[in-house]
C-alpha angles and dihedrals in degrees: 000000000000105000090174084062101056123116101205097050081052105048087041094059096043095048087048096057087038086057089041089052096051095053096049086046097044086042095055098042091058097034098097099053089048109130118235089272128026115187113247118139091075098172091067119092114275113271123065099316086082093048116090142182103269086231079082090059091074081072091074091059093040109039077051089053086043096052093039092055088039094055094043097044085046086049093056102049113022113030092028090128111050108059096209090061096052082040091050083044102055093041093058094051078054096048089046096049096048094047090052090052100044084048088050101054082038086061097033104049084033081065109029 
């Protein structure tokens, strides 16, 4: 089982890091007309305690690009040999990447 050869392994990881570059992209054109706060910590109750630095909102790009290097790493060496796992793998590091990135323009066009 060639693992290197498969298309959806492919097409997964280069619409992750698509997804990670439009964010940082998207992230660094609306940072300086960020206001003081941004929410962001929407499971806490309403009021301020949902409100944080933008600065935090750098979380959303790189726990994306985290997640993306630890699922591939995890792909390579531990579930090399059964291709669903490396596939599940793969599609979680997507789903993650595109829901930080729709979160993020939420925030960032909520607040600008």
């Amino acid at each position: 089982m060639n693992v290197e050869n498969n298309w959806f392994l492919a097409l997964s990881r280069r619409l992750a890091i698509a997804s990670i570059i439009a964010a940082t992209i998207l992230l660094l054109w609306r940072y300086p007309s960020l206001p003081p706060f941004v929410p962001l910590w929407y499971s806490k109750p309403w009021g301020t305690d949902r409100l944080a630095h933008p600065l935090w909102i750098i979380l959303l790009p790189a726990g994306s690009l985290v997640i993306l290097i630890v699922n591939t790493i995890a792909s390579r060496i531990l579930t090399r040999d059964i291709l669903i796992f490396t596939q599940i793998l793969a599609a979680t590091a997507l789903l993650v990447a595109v829901l930080s990135l729709v979160t993020l323009t939420k925030i960032l066009f909520l607040i600008s």
